[in-house]
N, CA, C and O atoms as CSV, one atom per row, in Angstrom:
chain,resi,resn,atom,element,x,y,z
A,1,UNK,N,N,99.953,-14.661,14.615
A,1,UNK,CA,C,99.328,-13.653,15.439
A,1,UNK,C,C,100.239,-12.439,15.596
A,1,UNK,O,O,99.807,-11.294,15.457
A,2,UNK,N,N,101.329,-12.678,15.849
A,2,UNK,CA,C,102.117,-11.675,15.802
A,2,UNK,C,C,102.531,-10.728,14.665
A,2,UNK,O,O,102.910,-9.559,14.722
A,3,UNK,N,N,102.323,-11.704,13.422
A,3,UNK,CA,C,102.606,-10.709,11.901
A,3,UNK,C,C,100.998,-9.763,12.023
A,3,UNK,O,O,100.896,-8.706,11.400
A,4,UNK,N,N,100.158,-10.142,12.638
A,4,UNK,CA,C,98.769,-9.402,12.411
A,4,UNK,C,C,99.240,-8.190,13.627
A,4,UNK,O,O,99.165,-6.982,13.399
A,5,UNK,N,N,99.635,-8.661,14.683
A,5,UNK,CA,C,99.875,-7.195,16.096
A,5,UNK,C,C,100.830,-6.257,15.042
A,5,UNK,O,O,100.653,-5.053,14.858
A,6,UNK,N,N,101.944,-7.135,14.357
A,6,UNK,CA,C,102.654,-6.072,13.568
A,6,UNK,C,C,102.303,-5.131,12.395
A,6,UNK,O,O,102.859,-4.060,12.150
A,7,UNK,N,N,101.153,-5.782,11.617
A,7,UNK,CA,C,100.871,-5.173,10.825
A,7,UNK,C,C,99.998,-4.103,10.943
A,7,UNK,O,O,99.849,-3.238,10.080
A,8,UNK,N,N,99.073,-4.189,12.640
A,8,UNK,CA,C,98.056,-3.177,13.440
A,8,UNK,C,C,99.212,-2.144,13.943
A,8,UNK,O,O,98.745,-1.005,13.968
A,9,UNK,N,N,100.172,-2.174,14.230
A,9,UNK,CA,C,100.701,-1.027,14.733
A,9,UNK,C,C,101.710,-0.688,13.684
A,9,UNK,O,O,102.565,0.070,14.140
A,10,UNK,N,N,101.878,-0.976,12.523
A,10,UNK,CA,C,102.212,-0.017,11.196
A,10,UNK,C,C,101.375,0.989,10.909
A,10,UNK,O,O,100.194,0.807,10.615
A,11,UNK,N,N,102.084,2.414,10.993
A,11,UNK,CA,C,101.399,3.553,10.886
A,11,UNK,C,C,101.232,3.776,9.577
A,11,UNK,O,O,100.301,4.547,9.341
A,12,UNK,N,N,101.872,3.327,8.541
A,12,UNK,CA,C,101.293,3.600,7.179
A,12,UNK,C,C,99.927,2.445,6.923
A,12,UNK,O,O,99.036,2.688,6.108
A,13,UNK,N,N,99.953,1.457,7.583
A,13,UNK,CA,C,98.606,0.486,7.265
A,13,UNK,C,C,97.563,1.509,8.534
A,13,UNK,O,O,96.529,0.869,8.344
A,14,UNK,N,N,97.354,2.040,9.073
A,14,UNK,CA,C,97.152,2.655,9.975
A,14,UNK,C,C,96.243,3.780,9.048
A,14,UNK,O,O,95.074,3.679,8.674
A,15,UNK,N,N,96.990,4.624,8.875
A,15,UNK,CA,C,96.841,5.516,7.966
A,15,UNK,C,C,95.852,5.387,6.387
A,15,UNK,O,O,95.002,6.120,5.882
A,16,UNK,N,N,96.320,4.402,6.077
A,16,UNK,CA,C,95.902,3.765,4.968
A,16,UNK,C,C,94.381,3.052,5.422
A,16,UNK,O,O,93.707,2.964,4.395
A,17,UNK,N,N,94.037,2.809,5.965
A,17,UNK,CA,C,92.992,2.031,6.937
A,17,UNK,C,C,92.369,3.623,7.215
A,17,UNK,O,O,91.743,4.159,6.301
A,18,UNK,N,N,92.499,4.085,8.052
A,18,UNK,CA,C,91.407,5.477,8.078
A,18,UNK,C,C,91.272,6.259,7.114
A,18,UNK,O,O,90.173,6.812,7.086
A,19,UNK,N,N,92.251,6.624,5.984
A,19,UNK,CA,C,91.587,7.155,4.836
A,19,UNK,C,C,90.458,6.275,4.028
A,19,UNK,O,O,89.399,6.805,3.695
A,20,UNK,N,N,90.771,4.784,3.710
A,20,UNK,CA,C,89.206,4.280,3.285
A,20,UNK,C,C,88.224,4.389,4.147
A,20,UNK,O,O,87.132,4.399,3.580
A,21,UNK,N,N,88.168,4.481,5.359
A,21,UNK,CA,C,87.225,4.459,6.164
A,21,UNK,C,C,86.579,5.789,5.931
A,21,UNK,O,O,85.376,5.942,5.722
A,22,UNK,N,N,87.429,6.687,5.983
A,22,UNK,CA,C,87.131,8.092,5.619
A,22,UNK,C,C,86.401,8.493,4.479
A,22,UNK,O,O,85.405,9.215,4.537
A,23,UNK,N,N,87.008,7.914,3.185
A,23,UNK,CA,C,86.152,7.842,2.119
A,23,UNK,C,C,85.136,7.086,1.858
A,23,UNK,O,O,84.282,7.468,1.057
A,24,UNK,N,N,85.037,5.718,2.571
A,24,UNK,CA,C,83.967,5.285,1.982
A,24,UNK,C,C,82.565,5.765,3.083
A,24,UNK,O,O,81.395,5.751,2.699
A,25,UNK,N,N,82.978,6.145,4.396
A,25,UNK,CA,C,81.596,6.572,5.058
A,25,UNK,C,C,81.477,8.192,4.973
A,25,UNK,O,O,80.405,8.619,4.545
A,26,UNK,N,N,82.316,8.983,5.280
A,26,UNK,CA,C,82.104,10.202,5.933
A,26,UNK,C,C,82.753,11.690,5.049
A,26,UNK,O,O,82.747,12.894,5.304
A,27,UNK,N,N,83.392,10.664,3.672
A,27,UNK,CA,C,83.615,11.899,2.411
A,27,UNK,C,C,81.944,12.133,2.383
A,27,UNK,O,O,81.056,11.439,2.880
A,28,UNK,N,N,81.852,13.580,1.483
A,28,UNK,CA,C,80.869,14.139,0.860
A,28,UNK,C,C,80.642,13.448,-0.646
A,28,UNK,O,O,79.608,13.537,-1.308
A,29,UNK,N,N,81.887,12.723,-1.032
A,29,UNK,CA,C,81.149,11.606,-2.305
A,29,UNK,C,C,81.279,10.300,-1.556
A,29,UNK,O,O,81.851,9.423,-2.204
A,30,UNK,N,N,80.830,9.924,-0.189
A,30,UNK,CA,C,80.482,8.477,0.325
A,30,UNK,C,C,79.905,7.581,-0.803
A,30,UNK,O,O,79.616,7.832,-1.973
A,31,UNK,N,N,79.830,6.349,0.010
A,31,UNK,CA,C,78.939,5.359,-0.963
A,31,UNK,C,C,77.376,5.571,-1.350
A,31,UNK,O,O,76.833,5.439,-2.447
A,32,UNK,N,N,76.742,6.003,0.110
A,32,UNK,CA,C,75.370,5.918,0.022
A,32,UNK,C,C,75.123,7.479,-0.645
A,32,UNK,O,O,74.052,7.780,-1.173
A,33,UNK,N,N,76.187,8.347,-0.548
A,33,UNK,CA,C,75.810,9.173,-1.630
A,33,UNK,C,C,75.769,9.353,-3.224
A,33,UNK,O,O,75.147,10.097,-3.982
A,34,UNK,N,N,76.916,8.118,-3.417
A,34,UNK,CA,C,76.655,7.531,-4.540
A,34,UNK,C,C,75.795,7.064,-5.116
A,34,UNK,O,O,75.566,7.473,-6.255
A,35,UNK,N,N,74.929,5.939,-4.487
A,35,UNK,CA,C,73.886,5.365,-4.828
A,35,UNK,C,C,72.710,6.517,-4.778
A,35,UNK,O,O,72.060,6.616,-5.818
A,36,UNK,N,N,72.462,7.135,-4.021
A,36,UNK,CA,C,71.561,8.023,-4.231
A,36,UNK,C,C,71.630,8.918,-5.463
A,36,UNK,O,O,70.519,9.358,-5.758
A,37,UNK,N,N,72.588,9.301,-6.245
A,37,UNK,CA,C,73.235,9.899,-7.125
A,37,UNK,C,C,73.006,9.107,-8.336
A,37,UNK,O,O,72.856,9.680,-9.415
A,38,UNK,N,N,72.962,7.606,-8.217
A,38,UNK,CA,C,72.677,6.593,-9.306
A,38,UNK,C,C,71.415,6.526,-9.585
A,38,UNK,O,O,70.864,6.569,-10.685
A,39,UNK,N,N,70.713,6.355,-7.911
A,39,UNK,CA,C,68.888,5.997,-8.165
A,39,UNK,C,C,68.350,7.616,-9.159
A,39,UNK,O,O,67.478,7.543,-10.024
A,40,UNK,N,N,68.973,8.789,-8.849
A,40,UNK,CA,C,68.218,9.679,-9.127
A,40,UNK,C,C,68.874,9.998,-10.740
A,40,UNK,O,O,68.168,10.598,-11.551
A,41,UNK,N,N,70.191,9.569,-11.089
A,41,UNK,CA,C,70.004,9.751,-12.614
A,41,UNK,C,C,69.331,9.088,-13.173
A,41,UNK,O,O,68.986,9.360,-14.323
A,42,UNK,N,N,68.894,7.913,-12.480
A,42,UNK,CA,C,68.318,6.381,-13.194
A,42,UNK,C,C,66.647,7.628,-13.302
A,42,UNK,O,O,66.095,7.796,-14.390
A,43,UNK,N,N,66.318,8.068,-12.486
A,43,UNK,CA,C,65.024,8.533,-12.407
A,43,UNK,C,C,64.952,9.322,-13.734
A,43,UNK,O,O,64.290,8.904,-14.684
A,44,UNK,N,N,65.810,10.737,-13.779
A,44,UNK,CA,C,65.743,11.542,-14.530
A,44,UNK,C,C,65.760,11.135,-15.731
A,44,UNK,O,O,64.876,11.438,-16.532
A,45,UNK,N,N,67.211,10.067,-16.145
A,45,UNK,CA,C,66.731,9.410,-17.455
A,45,UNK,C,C,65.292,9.074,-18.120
A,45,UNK,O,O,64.881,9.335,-19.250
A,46,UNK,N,N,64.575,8.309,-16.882
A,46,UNK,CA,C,63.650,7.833,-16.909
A,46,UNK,C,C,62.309,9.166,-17.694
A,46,UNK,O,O,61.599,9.139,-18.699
A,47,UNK,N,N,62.504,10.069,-16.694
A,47,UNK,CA,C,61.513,10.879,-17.743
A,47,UNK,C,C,62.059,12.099,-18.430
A,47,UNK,O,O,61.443,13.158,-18.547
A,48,UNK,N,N,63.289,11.852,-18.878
A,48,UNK,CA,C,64.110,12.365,-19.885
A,48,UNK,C,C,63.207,11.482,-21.492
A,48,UNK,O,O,62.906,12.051,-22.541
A,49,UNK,N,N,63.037,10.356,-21.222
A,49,UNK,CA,C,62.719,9.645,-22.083
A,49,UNK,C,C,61.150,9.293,-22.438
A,49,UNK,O,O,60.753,8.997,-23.565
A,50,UNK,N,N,60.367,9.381,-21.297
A,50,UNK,CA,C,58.947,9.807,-21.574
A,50,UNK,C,C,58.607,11.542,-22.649
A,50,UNK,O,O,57.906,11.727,-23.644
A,51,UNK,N,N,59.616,12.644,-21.709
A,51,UNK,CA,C,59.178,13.994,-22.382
A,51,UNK,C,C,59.597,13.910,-23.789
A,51,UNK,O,O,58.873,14.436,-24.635
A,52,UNK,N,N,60.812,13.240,-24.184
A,52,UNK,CA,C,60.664,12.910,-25.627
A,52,UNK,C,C,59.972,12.095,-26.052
A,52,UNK,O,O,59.625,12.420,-27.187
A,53,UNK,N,N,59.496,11.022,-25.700
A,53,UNK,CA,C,58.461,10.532,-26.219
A,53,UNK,C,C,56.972,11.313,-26.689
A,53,UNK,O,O,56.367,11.270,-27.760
A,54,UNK,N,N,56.725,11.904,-25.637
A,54,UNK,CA,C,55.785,13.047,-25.557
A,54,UNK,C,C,55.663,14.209,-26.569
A,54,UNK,O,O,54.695,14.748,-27.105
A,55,UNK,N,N,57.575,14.476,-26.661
A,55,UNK,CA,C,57.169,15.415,-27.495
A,55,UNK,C,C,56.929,14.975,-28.858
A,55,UNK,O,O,56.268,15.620,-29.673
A,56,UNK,N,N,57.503,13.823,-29.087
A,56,UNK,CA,C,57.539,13.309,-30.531
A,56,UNK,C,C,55.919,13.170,-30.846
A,56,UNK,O,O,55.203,13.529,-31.781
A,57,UNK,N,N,55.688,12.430,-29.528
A,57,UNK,CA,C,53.750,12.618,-30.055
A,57,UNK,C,C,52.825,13.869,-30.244
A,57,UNK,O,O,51.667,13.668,-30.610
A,58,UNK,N,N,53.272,15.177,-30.014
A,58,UNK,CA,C,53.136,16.080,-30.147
A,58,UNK,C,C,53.655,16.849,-31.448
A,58,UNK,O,O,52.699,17.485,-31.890
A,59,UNK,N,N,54.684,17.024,-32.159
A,59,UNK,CA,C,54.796,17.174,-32.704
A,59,UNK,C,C,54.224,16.505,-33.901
A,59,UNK,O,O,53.928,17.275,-34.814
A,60,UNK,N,N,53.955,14.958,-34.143
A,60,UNK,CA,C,53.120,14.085,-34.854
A,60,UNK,C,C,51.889,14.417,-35.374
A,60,UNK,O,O,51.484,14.334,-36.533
A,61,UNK,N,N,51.113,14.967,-33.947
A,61,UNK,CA,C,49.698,15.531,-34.236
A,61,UNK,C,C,49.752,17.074,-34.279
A,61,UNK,O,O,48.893,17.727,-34.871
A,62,UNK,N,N,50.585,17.520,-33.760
A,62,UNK,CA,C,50.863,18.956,-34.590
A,62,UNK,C,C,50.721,19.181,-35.991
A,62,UNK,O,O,49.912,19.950,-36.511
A,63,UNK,N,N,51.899,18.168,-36.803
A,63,UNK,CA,C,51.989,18.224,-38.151
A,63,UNK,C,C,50.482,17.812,-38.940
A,63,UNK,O,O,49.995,18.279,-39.969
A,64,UNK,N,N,49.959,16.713,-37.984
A,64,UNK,CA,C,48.600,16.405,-38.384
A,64,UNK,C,C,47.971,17.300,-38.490
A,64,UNK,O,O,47.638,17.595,-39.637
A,65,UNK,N,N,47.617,17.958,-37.626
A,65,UNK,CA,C,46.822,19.344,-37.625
A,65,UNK,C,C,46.653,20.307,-38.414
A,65,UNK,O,O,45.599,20.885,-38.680
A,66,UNK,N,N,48.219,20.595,-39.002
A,66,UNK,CA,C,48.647,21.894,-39.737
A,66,UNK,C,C,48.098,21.472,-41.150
A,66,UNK,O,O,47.330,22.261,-41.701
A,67,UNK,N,N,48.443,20.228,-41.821
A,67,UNK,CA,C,48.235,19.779,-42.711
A,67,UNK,C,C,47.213,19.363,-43.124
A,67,UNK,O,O,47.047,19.470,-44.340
A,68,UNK,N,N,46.134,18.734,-42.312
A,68,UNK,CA,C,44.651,18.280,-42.592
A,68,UNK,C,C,43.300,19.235,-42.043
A,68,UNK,O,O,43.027,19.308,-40.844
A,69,UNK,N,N,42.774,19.708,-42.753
A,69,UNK,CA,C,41.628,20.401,-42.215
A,69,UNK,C,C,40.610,19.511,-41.640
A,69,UNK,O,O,39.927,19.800,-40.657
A,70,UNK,N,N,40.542,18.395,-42.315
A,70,UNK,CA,C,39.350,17.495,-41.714
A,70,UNK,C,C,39.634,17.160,-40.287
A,70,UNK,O,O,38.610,16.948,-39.637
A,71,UNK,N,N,41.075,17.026,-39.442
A,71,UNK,CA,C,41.589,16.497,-38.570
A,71,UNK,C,C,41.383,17.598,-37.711
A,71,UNK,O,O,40.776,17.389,-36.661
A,72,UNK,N,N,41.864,18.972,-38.030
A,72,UNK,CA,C,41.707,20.196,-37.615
A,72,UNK,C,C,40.700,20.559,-36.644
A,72,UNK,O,O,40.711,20.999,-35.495
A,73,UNK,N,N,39.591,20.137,-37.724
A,73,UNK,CA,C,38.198,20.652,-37.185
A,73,UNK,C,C,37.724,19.377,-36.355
A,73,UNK,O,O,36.897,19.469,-35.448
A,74,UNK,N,N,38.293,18.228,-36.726
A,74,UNK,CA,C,37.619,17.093,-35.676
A,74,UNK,C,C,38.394,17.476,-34.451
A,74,UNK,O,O,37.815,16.969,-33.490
A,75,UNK,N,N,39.428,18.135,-34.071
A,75,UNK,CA,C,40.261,18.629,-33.406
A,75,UNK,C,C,39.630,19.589,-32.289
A,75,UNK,O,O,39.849,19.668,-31.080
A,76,UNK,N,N,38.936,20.151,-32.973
A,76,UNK,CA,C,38.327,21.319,-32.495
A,76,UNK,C,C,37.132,20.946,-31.938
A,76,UNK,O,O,36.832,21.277,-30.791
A,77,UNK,N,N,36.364,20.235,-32.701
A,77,UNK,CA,C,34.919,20.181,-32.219
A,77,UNK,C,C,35.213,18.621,-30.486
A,77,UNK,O,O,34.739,18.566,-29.352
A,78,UNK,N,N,36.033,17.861,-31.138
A,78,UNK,CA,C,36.449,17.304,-29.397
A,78,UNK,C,C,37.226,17.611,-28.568
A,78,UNK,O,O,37.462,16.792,-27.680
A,79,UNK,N,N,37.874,18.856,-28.566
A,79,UNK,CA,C,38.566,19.301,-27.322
A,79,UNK,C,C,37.925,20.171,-26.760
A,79,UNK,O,O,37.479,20.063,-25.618
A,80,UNK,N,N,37.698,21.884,-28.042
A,80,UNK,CA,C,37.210,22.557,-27.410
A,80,UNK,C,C,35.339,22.493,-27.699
A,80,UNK,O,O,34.819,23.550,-28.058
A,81,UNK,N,N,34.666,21.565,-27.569
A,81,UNK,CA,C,33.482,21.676,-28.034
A,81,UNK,C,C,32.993,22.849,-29.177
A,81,UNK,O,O,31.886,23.387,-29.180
A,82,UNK,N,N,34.080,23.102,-30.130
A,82,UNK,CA,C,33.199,24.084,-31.432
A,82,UNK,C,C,32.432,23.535,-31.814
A,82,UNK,O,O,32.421,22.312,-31.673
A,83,UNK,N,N,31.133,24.411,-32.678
A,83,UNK,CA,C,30.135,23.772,-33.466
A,83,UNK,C,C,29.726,24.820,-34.775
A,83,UNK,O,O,29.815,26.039,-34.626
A,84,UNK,N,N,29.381,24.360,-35.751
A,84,UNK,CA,C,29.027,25.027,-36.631
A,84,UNK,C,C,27.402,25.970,-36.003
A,84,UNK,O,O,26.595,25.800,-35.089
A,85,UNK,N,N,27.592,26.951,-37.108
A,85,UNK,CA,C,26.091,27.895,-36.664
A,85,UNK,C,C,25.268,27.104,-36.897
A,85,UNK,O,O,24.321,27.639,-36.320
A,86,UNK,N,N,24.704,25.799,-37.501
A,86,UNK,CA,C,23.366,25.656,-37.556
A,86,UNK,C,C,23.479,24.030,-36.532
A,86,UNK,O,O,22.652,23.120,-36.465
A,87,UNK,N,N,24.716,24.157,-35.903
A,87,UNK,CA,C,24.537,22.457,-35.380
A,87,UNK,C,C,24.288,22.791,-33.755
A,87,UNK,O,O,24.428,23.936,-33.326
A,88,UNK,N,N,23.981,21.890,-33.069
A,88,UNK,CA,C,23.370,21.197,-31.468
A,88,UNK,C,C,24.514,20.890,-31.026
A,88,UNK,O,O,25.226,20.480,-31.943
A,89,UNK,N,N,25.045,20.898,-29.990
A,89,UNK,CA,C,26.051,20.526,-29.173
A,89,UNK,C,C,25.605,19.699,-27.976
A,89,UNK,O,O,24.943,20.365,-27.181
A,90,UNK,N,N,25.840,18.072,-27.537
A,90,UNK,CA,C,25.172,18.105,-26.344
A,90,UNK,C,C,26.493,17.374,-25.709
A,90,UNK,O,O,27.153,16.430,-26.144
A,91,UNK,N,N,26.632,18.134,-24.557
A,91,UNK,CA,C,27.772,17.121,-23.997
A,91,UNK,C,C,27.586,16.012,-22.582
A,91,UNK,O,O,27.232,16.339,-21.450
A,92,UNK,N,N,27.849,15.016,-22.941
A,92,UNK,CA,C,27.284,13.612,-22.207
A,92,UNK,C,C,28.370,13.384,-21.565
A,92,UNK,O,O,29.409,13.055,-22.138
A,93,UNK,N,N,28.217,13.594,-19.756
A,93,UNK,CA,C,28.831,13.132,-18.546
A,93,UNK,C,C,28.521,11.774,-17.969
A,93,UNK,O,O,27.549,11.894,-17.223
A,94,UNK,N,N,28.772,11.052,-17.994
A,94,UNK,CA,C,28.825,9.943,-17.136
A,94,UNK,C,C,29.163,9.703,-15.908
A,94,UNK,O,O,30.374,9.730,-15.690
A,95,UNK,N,N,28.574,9.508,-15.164
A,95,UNK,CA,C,28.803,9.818,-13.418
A,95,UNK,C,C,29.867,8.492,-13.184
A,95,UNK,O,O,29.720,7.427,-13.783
A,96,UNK,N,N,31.101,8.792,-12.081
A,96,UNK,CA,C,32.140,8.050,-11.946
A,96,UNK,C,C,31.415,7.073,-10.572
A,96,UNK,O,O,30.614,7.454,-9.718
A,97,UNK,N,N,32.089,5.619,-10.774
A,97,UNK,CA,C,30.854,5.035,-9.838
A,97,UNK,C,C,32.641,4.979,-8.852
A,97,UNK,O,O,33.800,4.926,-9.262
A,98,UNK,N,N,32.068,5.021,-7.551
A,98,UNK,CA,C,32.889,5.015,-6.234
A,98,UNK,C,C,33.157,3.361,-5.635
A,98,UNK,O,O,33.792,3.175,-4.597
């Protein structure tokens, strides 16, 4: 008991004892600012790796596009509803059930 009273009133264990305390709660790089710092690269990675995915699929059907006319025009006639001059266009909604 007494090596513990001695080792509480050593001012370098003293010292040493409030700087971790210092750093691990009440620095500006704390712990829980750490982890917050982890969850949110973990995030960004996260759709760091979708937008390339994305773009790769984009670029895919890009090249499709440039290269195939048949794809082109099927391209065209289901996104932007084109139609040739002598064709009917009818576009079919389906009501969303609640």
């Amino acid at each position: 008991m007494k090596r513990f009273i001695n080792l509480i009133k050593n001012k370098f264990f003293l010292i040493t004892v409030i700087f971790v305390v210092w750093m691990i709660f009440f620095d500006k790089n704390d712990l829980f600012s750490q982890y917050q710092y982890k969850q949110q690269l973990s995030k960004l990675e996260q759709e760091r790796d979708f937008y390339k995915a994305e773009t790769a699929k984009v670029n895919k059907d890009l090249d499709e596009l440039t290269s195939d006319k048949a794809k082109l025009e099927k391209f065209a006639r289901e996104k932007y509803l084109m139609k040739k001059d002598n064709e009917d266009v009818f576009v079919i909604e389906h009501e969303k059930k609640n």
